[in-house]
C-alpha positions in Angstrom: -10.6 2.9 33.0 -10.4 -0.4 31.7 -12.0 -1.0 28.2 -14.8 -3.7 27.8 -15.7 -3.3 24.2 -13.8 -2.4 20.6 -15.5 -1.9 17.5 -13.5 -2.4 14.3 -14.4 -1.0 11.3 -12.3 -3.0 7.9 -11.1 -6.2 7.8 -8.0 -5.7 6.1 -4.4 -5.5 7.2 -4.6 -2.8 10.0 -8.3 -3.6 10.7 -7.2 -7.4 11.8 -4.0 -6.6 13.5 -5.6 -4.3 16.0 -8.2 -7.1 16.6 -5.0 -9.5 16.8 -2.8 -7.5 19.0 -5.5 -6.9 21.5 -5.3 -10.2 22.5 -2.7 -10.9 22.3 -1.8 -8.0 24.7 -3.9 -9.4 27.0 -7.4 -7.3 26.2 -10.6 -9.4 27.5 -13.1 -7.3 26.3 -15.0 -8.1 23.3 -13.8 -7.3 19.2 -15.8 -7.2 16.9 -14.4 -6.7 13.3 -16.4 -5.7 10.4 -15.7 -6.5 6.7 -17.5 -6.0 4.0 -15.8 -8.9 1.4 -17.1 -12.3 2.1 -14.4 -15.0 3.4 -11.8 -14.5 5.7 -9.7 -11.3 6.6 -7.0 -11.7 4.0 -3.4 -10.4 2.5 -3.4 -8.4 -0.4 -0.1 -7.7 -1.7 0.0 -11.0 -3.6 -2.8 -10.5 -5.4 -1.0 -8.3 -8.6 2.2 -11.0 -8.5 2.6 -14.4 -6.8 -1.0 -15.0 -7.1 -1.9 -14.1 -10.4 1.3 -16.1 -11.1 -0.5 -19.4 -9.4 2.6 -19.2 -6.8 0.2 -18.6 -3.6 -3.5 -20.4 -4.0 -6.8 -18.2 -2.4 -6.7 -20.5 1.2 -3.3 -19.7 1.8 -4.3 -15.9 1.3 -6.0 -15.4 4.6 -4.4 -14.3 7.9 -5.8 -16.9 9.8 -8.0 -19.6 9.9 -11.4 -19.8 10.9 -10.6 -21.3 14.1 -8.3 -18.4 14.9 -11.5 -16.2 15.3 -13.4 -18.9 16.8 -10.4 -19.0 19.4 -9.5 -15.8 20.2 -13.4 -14.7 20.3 -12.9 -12.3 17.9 -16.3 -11.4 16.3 -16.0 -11.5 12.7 -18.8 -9.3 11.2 -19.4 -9.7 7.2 -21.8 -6.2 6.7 -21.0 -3.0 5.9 -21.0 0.1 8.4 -23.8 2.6 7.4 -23.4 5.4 10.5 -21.0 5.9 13.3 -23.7 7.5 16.2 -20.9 9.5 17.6 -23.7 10.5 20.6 -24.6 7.3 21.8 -21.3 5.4 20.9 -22.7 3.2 18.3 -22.4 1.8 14.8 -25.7 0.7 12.8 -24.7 -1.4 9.9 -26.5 -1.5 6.2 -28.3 -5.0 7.8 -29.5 -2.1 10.4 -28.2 -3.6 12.9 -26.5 -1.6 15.9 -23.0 -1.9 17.5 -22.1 -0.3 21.0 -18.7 0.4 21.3 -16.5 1.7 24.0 -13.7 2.5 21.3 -14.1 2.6 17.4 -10.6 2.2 15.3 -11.7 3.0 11.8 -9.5 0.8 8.8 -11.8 1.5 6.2 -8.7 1.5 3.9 -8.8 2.9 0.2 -10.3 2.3 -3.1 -9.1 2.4 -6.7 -8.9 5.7 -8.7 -11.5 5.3 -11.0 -10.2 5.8 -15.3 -13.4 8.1 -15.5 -13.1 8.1 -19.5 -15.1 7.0 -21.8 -14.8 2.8 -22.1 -13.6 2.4 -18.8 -16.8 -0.2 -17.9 -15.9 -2.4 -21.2 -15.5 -6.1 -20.4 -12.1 -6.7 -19.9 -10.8 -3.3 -17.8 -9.8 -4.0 -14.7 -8.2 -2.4 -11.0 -7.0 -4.8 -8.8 -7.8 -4.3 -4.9 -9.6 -7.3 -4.0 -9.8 -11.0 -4.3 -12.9 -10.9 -6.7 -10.8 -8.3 -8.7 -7.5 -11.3 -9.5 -10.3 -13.8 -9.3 -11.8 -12.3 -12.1 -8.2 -11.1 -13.6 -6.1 -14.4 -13.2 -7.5 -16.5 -15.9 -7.4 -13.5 -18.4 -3.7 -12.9 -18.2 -3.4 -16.3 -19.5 -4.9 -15.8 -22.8 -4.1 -12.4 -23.5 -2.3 -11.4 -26.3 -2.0 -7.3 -26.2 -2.1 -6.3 -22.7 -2.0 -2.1 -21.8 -1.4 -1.2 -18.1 -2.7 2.2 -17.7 -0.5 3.6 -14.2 3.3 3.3 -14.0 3.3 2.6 -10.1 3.7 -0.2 -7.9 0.8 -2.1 -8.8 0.7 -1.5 -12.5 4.7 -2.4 -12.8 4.2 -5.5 -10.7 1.2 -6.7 -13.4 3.3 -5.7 -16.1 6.2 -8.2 -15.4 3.6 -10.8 -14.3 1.8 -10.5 -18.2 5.1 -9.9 -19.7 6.2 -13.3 -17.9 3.0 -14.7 -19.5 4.0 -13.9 -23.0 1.9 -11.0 -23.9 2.3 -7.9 -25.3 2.5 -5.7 -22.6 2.5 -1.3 -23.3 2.2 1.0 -20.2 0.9 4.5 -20.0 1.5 7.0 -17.2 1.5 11.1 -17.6 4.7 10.7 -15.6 8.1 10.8 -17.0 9.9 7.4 -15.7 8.7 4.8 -13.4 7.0 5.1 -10.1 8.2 8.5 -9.9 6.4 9.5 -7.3 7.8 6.8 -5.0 11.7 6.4 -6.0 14.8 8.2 -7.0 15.6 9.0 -11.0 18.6 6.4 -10.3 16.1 3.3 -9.6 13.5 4.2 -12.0 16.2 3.5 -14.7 17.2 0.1 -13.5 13.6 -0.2 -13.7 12.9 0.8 -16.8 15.2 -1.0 -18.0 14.2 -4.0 -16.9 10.6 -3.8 -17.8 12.2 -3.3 -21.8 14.2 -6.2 -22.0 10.9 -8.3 -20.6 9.4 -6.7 -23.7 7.4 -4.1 -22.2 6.8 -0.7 -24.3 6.5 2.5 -22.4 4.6 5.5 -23.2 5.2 8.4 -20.9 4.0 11.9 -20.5 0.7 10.8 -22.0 -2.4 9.7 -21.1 -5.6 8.0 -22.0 -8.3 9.3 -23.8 -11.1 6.7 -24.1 -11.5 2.8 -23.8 -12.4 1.6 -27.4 -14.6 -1.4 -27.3 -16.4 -3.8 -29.9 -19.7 -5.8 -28.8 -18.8 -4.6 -24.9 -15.5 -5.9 -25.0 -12.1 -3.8 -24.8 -10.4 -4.0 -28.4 -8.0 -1.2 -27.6 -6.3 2.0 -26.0 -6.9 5.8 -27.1 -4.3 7.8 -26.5 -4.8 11.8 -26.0 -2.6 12.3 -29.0 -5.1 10.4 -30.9 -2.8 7.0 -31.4 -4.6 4.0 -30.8 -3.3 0.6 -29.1 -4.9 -2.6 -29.5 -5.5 -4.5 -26.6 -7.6 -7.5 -25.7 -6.9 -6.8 -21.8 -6.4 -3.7 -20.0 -5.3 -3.1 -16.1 -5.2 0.3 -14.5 -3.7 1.7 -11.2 -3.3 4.8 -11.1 -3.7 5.8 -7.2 -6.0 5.0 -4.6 -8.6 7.2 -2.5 -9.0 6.6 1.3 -12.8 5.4 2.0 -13.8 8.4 4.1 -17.1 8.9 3.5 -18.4 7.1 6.8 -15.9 9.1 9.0 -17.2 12.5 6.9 -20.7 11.7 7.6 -19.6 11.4 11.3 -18.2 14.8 11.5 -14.5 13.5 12.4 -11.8 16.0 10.8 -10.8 15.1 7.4 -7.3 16.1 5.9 -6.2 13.6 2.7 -7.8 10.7 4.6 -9.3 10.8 8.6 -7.4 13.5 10.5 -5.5 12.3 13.5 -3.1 13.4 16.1 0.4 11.8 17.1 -1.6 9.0 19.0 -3.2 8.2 16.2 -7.0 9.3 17.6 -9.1 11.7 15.6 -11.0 14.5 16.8 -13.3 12.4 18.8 -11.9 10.9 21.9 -13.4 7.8 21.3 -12.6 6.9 18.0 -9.0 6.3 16.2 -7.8 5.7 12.0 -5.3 3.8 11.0 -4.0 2.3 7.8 -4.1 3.7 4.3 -6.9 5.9 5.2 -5.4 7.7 9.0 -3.3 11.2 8.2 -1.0 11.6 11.0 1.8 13.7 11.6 4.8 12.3 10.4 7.9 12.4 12.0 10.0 11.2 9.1 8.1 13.8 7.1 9.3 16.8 9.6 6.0 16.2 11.3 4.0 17.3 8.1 0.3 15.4 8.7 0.7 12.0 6.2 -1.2 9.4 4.8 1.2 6.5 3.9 -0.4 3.4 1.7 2.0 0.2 3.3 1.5 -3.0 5.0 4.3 -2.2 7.4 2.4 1.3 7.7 -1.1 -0.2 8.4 0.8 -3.2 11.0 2.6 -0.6 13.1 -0.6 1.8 13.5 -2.7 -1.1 14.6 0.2 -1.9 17.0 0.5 1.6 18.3 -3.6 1.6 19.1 -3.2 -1.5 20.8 -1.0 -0.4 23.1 -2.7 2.7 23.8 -5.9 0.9 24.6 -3.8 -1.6 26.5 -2.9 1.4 28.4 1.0 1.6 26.9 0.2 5.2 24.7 3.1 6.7 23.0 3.3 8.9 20.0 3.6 7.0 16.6 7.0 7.3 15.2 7.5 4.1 13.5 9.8 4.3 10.1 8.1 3.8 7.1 9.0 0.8 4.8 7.5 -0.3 1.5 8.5 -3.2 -1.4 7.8 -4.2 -4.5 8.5 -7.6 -6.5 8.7 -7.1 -10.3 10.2 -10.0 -11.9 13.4 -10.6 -10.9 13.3 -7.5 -9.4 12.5 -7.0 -5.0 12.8 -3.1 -4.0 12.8 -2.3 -0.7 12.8 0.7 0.1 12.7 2.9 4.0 12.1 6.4 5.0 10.7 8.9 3.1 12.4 10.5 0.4 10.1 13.7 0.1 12.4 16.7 -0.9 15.4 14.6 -1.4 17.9 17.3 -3.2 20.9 14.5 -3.2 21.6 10.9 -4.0 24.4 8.4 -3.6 24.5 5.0 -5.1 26.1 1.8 -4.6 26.6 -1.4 -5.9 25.7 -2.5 -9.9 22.8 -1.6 -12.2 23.8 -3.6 -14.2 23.9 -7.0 -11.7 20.7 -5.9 -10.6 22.3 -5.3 -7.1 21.7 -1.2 -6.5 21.0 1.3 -3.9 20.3 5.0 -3.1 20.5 6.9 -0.6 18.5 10.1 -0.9 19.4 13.3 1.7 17.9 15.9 2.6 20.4 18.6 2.8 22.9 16.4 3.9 20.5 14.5 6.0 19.7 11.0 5.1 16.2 10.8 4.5 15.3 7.1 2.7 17.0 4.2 1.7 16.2 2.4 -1.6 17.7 -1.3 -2.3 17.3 -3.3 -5.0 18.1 -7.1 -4.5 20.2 -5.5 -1.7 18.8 -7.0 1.7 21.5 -5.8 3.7 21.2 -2.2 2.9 17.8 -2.3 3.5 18.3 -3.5 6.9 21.2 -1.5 7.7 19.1 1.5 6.6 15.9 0.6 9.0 18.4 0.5 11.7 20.1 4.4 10.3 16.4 5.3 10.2 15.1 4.7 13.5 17.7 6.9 15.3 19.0 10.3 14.2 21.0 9.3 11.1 24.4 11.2 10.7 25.5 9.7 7.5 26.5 12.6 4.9 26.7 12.6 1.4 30.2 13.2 1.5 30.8 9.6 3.6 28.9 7.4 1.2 30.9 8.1 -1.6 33.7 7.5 0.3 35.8 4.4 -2.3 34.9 0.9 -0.6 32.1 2.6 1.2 29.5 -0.4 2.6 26.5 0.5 4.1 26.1 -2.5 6.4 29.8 -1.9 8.0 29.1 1.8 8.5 26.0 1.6 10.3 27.3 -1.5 12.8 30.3 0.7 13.3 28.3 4.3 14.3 25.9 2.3 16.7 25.3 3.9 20.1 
């Protein structure tokens, strides 16, 4: 049965690609794609680095153009989705207006993790996640003179070097006990940290926020739990997202940590899929343990996969998993998932700034994390997408290179 109709539900990353990559398949039907930010469908890794840094202006943000829509008769909806009428195969937006669809794909994405302490409303606190958010950021980070980043991750790292870069004072907090330690390896986090202290940025780990001071509505400084206070004039927090479920809840679709969906990427209702930050799926680089990953690549490759399937091409997701982050002069890059990792191997310099690891899972190679290292990363993509019989033992083999090894165990 051929489809005539697609409902999208998020504008974002995977939300557009599906829309995309239908027609681009071929799909004659009509899309229409609901977001609930005015503008154009945009990118939103820039917005914590090269755009706060005035490297990539607000029109070059967007996907497309206008006329790309206009073109490709994609319906771009600016409202937000109220109720999915799983019985009658519509959505009825907050404008209450109602959508038939043959097939919904839900990207309704994630949203901050809210501080939740006292102070956390105080004029000058901010998340980043959208356009208005750096809008509202950029010009801050200009004049700032004491700057505390509350979240060690990706986001909150990749602020810190921009401030730092900017001449402030920058101090980050995080209840872990090195950077992004829920994402990398020991051995990165301490290229990391150590790059982040000679930019001039102070750490504070295993500790955590207490309240928000403020004076006349505006942030002054940082309370610690341990009672130390921190002046600041600007504070940023990321400290985790939570997938927008709420309208697939409502709905009565499955939820596990995000929308529940099998290996094709379709929820408990046959009529509706998730992709994206907010889809758990069963994982086959996580030894098929259901997943929700937060990536571009991630969010690209799912609205790929339900493409095909409603181009009549279905096949189980298995895509490998790839994620990067640009902190200074620093670009990690890192593929697979390193969940469980009991062993690492490293190559090349800390100290140039030029470093790998390879993490294993008893003696299986289960993630590859490069640091200014394109070819690893590559080389490991390539490991990573077929049964990888790299050991431990190999790696640290004298003269052992990566790149070489992989071209020369091809099938």
């Amino acid at each position: 049965m051929t489809l005539s109709s697609v409902v999208i539900v998020g504008a974002g990353q995977a939300g557009f690609q599906v829309a995309a990559s239908l027609r681009q398949g071929g799909f004659t039907g009509k899309i229409r794609l609901i977001g609930d930010e005015q503008g154009l469908p945009y990118q939103r890794p820039p917005l914590s680095k090269a755009y706060m840094l005035g490297k990539i202006k607000a029109d070059n943000l967007a996907f497309r153009p206008a006329s790309f829509f206009d073109q490709q008769e994609i319906e771009l909806i600016q409202d937000k989705a109220a109720i999915i009428d799983r019985q009658n195969q519509r959505i009825v937006l907050e404008s209450e207006k109602a959508l038939q669809y043959e097939h919904l794909v839900l990207a309704t994405g994630a949203h901050n993790r809210p501080l939740s302490i006292p102070g956390e409303h105080l004029e000058g606190v901010f998340g980043i996640k959208t356009l208005s958010d750096a809008n509202a950021l950029a010009p801050r980070v200009k004049e700032a003179k004491n700057v505390v980043v509350i979240g060690c991750g990706f986001i909150g790292l990749e602020f810190a070097a921009v401030a730092a870069a900017q001449g402030a004072n920058v101090q980050v907090i995080d209840r872990g006990d090195r950077p992004m330690a829920r994402a990398i390896s020991p051995e990165m986090s301490a290229l990391f940290l150590k790059s982040h202290e000679s930019w001039g940025v102070k750490f504070h780990f295993n500790q955590a926020v207490d309240q928000i001071i403020g004076e006349n509505g505006k942030v002054v400084g940082v309370e610690k739990v341990n009672g130390e206070t921190i002046s600041a004039d600007l504070v940023v927090y990321g400290i985790g997202v939570i997938p927008n479920i709420a309208l697939a809840m409502e709905a009565g679709l499955e939820i596990e940590n995000g929308i529940k969906v099998d290996a094709h990427l379709l929820t408990n209702d046959p009529h509706i899929s998730a992709i994206g930050d907010v889809a758990c799926f069963p994982c086959v680089h996580n030894r098929g343990i259901h997943t929700r990953i937060e990536s571009v690549p991630n969010a690209m490759e799912q609205a790929r996969a339900v493409s095909a399937r409603l181009l009549g091409n279905a096949a189980p997701f298995a895509a490998t998993p790839w994620f990067w982050t640009d902190q200074g002069d620093l670009k990690l890059q890192i593929v697979g998932l390193s969940t469980g990792f009991d062993t690492t191997v490293t190559l090349g310099s800390m100290e140039s700034k030029q470093f790998s690891v390879l993490c294993f899972r008893k003696d299986h190679l289960v993630a590859v994390e490069s640091c200014n290292r394109p070819g690893d990363h590559l080389a490991g993509k390539k490991l990573l997408s077929r049964p990888a019989v790299l050991t431990p033992r190999e790696a640290r083999e004298p003269g052992f290179d990566l790149k070489a090894w992989e071209l020369a165990h091809r099938t």
